[in-house]
C-alpha positions as CSV (number, residue, x, y, z in Angstrom):
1,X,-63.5,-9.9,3.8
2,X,-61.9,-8.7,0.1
3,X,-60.7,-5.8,1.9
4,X,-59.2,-7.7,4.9
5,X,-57.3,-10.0,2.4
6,X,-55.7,-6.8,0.6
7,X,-54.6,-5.6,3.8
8,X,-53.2,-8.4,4.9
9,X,-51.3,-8.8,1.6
10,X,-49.8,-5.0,0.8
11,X,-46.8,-5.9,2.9
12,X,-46.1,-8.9,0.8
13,X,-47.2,-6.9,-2.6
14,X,-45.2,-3.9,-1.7
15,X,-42.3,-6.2,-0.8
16,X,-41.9,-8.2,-4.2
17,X,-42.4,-4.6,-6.0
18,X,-39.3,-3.8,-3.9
19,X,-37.6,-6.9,-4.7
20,X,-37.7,-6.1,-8.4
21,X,-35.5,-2.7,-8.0
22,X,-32.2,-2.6,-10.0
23,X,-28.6,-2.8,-9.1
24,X,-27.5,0.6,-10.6
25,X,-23.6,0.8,-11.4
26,X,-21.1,3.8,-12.4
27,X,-17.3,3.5,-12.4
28,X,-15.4,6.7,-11.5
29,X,-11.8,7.7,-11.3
30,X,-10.5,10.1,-8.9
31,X,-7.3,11.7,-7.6
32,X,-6.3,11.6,-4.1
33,X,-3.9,13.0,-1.7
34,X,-2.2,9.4,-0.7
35,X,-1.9,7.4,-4.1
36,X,-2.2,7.4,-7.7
37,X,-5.7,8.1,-9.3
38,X,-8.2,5.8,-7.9
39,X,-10.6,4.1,-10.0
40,X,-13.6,3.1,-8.2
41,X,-16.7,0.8,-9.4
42,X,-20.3,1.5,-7.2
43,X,-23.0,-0.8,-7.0
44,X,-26.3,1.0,-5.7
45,X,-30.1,0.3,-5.6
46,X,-31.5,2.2,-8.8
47,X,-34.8,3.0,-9.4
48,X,-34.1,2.8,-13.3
49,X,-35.8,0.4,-15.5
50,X,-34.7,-1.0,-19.1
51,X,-32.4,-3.2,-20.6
52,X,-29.4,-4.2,-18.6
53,X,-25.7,-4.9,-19.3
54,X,-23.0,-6.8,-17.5
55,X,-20.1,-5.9,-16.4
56,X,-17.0,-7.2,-15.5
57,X,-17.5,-10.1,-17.9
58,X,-15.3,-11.8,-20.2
59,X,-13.6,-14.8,-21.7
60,X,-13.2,-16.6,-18.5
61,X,-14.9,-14.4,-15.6
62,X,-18.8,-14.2,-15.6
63,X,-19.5,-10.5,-15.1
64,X,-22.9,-9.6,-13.3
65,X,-26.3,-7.5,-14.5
66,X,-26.5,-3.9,-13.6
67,X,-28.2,-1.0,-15.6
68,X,-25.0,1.8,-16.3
69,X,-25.8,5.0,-14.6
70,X,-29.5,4.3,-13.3
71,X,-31.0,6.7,-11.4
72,X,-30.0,6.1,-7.2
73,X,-33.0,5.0,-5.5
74,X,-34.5,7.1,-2.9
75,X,-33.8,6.8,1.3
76,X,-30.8,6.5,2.9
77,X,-28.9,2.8,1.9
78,X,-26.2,1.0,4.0
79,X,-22.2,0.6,2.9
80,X,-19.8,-1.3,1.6
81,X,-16.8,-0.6,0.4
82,X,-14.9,-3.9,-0.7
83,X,-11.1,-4.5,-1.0
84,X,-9.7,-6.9,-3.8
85,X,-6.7,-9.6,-3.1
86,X,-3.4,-9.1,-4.3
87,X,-2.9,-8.2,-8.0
88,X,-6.8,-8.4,-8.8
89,X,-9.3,-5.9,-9.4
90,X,-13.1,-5.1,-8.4
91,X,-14.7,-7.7,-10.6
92,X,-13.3,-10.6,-8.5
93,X,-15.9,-9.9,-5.7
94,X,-18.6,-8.2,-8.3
95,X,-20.7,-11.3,-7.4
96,X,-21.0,-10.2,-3.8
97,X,-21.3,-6.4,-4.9
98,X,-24.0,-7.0,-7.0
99,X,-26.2,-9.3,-4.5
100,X,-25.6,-6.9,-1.6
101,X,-26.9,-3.9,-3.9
102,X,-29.8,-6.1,-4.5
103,X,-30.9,-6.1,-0.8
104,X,-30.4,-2.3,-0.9
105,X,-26.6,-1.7,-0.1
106,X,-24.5,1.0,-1.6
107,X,-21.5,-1.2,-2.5
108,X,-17.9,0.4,-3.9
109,X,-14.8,-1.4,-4.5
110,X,-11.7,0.6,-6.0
111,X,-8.7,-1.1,-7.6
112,X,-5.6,-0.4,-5.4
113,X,-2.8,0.9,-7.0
114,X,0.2,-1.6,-7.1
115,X,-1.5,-4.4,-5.9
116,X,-4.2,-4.5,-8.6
117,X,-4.3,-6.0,-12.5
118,X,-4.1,-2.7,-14.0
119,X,-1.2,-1.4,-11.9
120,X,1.4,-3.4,-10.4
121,X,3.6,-0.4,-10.0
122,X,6.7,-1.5,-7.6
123,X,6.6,1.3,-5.8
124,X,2.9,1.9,-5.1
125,X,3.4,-1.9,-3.9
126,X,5.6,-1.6,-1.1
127,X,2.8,1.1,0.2
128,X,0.6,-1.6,2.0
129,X,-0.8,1.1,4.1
130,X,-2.5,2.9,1.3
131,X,-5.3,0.0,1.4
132,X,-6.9,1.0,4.0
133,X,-6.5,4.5,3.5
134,X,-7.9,4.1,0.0
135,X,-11.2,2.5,1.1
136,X,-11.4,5.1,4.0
137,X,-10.5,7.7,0.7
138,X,-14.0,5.8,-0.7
139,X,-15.9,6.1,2.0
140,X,-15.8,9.6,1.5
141,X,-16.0,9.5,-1.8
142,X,-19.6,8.0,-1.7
143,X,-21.2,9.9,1.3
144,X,-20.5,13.2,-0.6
145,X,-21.8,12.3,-4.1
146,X,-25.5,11.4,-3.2
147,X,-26.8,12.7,-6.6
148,X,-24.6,9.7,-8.4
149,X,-24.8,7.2,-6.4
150,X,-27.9,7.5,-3.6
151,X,-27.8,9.3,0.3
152,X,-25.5,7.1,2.4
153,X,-26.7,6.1,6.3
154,X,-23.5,7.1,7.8
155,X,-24.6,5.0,11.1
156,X,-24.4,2.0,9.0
157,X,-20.7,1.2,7.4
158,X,-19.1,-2.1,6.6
159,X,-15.8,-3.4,5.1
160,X,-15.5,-6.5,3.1
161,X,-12.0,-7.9,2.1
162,X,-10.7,-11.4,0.2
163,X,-6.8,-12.2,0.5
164,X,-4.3,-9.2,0.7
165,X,-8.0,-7.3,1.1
166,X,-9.3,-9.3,4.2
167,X,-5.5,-8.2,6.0
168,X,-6.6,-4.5,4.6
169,X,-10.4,-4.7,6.5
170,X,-8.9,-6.0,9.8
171,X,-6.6,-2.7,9.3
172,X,-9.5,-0.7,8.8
173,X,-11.2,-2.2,12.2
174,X,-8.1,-1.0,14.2
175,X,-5.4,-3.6,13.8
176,X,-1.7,-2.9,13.7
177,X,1.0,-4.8,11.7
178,X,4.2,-5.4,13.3
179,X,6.3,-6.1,10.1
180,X,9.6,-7.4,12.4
181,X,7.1,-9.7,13.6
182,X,6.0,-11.4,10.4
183,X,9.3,-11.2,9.0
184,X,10.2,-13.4,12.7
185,X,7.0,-15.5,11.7
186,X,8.0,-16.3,8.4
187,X,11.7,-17.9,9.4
188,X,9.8,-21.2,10.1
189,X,7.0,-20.8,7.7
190,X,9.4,-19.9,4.0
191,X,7.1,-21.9,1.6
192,X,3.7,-19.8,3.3
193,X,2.2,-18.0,0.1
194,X,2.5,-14.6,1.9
195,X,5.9,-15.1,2.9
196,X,7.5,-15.3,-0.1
197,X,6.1,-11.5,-0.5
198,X,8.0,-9.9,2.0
199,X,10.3,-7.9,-0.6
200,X,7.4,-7.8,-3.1
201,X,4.9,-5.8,-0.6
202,X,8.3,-3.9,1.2
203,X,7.9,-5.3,4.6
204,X,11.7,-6.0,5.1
205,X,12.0,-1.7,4.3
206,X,12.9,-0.5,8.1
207,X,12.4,2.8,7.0
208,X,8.4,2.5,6.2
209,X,8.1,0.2,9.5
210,X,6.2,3.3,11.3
211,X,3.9,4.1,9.1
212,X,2.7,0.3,8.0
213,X,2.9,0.0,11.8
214,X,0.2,2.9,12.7
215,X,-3.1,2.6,13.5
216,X,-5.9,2.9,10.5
217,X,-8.7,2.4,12.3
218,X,-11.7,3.8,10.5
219,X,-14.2,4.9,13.3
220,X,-17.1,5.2,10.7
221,X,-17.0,1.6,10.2
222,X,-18.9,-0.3,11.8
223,X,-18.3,-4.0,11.2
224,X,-15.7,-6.2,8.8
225,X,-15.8,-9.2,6.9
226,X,-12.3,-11.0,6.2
227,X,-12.2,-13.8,3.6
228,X,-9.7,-15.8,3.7
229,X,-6.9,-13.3,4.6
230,X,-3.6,-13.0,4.2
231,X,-0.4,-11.8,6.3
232,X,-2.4,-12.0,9.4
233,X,0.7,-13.0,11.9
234,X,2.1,-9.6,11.3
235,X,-1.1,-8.3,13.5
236,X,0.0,-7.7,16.8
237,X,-2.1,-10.1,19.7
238,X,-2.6,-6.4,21.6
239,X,-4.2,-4.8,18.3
240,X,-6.5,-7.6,17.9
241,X,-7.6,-7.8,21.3
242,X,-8.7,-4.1,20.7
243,X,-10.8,-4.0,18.0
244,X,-14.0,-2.9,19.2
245,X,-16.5,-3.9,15.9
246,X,-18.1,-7.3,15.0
247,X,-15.6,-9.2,12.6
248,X,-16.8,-12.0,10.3
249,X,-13.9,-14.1,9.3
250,X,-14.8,-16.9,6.6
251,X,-11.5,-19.5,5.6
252,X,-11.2,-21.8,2.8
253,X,-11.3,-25.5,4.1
254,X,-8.8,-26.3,1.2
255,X,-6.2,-24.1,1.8
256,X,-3.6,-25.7,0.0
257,X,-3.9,-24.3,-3.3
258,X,-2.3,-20.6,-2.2
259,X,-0.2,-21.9,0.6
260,X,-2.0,-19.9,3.7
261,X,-3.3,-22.2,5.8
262,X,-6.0,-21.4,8.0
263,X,-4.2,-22.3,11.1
264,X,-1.6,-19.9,10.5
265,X,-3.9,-17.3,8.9
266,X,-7.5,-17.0,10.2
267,X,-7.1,-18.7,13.2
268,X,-4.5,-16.5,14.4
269,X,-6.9,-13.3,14.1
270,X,-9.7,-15.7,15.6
271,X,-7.7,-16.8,18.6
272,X,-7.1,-12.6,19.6
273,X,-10.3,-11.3,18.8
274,X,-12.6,-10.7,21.4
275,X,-14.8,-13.8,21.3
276,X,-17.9,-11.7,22.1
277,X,-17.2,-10.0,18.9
278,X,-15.7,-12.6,16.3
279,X,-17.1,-15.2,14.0
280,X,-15.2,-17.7,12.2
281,X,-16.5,-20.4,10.7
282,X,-14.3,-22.6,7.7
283,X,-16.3,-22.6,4.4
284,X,-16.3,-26.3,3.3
285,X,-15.0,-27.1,-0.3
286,X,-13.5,-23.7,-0.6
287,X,-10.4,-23.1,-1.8
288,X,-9.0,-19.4,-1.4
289,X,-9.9,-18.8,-5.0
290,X,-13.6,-19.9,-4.4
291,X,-14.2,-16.6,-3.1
292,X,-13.5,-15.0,-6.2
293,X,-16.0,-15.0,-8.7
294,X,-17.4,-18.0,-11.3
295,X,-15.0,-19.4,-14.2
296,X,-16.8,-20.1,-17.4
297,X,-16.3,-23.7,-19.4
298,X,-12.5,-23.8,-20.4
299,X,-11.4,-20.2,-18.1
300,X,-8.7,-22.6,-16.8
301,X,-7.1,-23.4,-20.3
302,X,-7.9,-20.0,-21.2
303,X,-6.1,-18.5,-18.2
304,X,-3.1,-20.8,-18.6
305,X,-2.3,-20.2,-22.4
306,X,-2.0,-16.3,-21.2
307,X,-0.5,-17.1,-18.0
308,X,1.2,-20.5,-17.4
309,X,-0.2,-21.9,-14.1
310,X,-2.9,-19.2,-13.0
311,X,-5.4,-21.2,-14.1
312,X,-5.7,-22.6,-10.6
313,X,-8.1,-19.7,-10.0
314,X,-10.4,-21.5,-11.2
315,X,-9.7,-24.6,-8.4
316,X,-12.2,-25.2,-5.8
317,X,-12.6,-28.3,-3.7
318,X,-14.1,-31.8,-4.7
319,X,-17.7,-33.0,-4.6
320,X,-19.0,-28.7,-5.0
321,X,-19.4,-26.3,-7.1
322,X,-18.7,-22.4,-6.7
323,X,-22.4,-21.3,-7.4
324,X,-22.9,-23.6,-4.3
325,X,-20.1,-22.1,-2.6
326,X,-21.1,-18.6,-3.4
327,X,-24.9,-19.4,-2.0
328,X,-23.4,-20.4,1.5
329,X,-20.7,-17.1,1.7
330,X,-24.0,-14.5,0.4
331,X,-25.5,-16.4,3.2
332,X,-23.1,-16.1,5.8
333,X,-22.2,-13.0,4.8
334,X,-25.4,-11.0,4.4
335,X,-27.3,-12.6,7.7
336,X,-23.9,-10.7,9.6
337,X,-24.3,-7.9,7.8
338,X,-27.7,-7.0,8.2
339,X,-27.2,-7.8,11.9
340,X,-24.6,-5.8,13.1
341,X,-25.3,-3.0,11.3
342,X,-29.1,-3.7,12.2
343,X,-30.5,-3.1,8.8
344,X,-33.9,-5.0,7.7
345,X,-33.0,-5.7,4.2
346,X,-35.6,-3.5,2.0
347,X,-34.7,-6.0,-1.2
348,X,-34.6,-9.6,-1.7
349,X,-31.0,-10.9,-2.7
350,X,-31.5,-13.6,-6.0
């Protein structure tokens, strides 16, 4: 009967030994043949124990645990490369890093040159099709360095994306911008947050029309999560209708904050999409900051005394809270995840 009970509970036992693994963490810069030097943070299941740190932390921003440099954890792990909104950096969706690592994902975000905190170079911002060629640049970047970061399953490959990144992961599942398009779109819609970047991001440059035009479809990925994104209308209906992958597209219910409203936005990628293959669903009480991650006590005056007015990152809607946002998107966005890339998480997220 004793022995019957142990069997019946090594599953379980083994499970919750699994559930205590680490999320290991290195940051790495590296030069490529499309942009400047790319500096790249990866999450990754570690078998390492000890004291941890955080990362990503400071004044305003809470950062999240990881042990620096712990060893990769053995089998092959899912993953996810992650692409950051305009001007912000990998620490803005460490949250979601961190908790996907937990359930055994590789997870690696770089900081894209131009549109990022640390470089908001002009010129490397009027490049909007580096994005996607940067994450594909990651992709490769994690399946040939095993030894620092853990053996890659190549069969299973996601994109995740918030803002300026959720318009750079529906790139990466095949979608092509038309930029006379969204310049067209935007002669009715002036005051739309994204519109008033047209010179910013170069989209009114003729001469770089072809190549933000092309395709960069990324045939190793297998499925995309877009949060919230931005400059969608300059997706041509055709390009949509051919993406082939699962796309899970999550909008913020107050979309006021940024100027991009849903409608205009999310919808417009929902209504083109296959149906069989996109889920949209609007996160309620989220603003398009709520994706980013939590403000501590006083961020907002914090954030304002630096930079009049940015504060507002730290807006979300009335009557929630961003932990409770945060515990519906890790949710929303792990359940698709581990579905359509058909992956029985190993470890428990917190």
């Amino acid at each position: 009967m004793i022995f019957k009970r142990i069997v019946f509970l090594l599953p379980f036992l083994i499970f919750c030994l699994e559930s205590h693994a680490s999320s290991g963490f290195r940051q790495v810069t590296v030069a490529t043949p499309i942009t400047a030097p790319l500096n790249v943070a990866v999450w990754y299941p570690s078998s390492s124990t000890g004291t941890t740190e955080k990362v990503g932390d400071n004044a305003a921003f809470d950062g999240v645990s990881v042990i620096q440099d712990g060893h990769p954890m053995a089998g092959k792990h899912p993953l996810l490369v992650i692409s950051h909104g305009y001007n912000g950096n990998w620490r803005n969706l460490s949250w979601i890093a961190e908790a996907m690592a937990m359930q055994g994902y590789i997870v690696a975000a770089p900081d894209h040159p131009g549109t990022t905190t640390f470089n908001q170079n002009p010129d490397d911002a009027k490049k909007l099709w580096n994005r996607p060629l940067e994450l594909s640049y990651v992709i490769d970047l994690v399946l040939r360095s095993p030894n620092l970061f853990g053996d890659t399953d190549a069969t299973k490959i996601a994109a995740l994306g918030h803002s300026l990144g959720g318009w750079t992961v529906i790139s990466l599942a095949g979608a092509k911008f038309d930029s006379e398009r969204f310049i067209n779109n935007c002669e009715g819609n002036a005051s739309r947050g994204d519109c008033k970047l047209i010179d910013r991001f170069g989209i009114n440059n003729n001469n770089t029309w072809p190549l933000l035009s092309a395709s960069y479809r990324d045939n190793r990925v297998r499925s995309v999560v877009s949060l919230d994104p931005e400059l969608a209308p300059g997706f041509t209906p055709k390009s949509l209708q051919n993406i082939t992958i699962p796309v899970l597209l999550l909008a913020a219910q107050n979309d006021q904050l940024a100027q991009l409203p849903s409608k205009q936005e999310s919808s417009y990628l929902a209504t083109y999409i296959p149906s069989k293959l996109i889920q949209f669903k609007i996160i309620e009480g989220a603003t398009h900051f709520s994706f980013m991650q939590l403000c501590k006590p006083n961020a907002e005056s914090l954030i304002n005394q630096e930079s009049p007015g940015d504060g507002i990152v730290c807006h979300d809607g009335p009557n929630t809270t961003r932990e409770n946002i945060h515990k519906r998107l890790l949710q929303e966005i792990s359940s698709f995840l581990n579905t359509t890339l058909h992956y029985p998480p190993k470890i428990t997220a917190k």
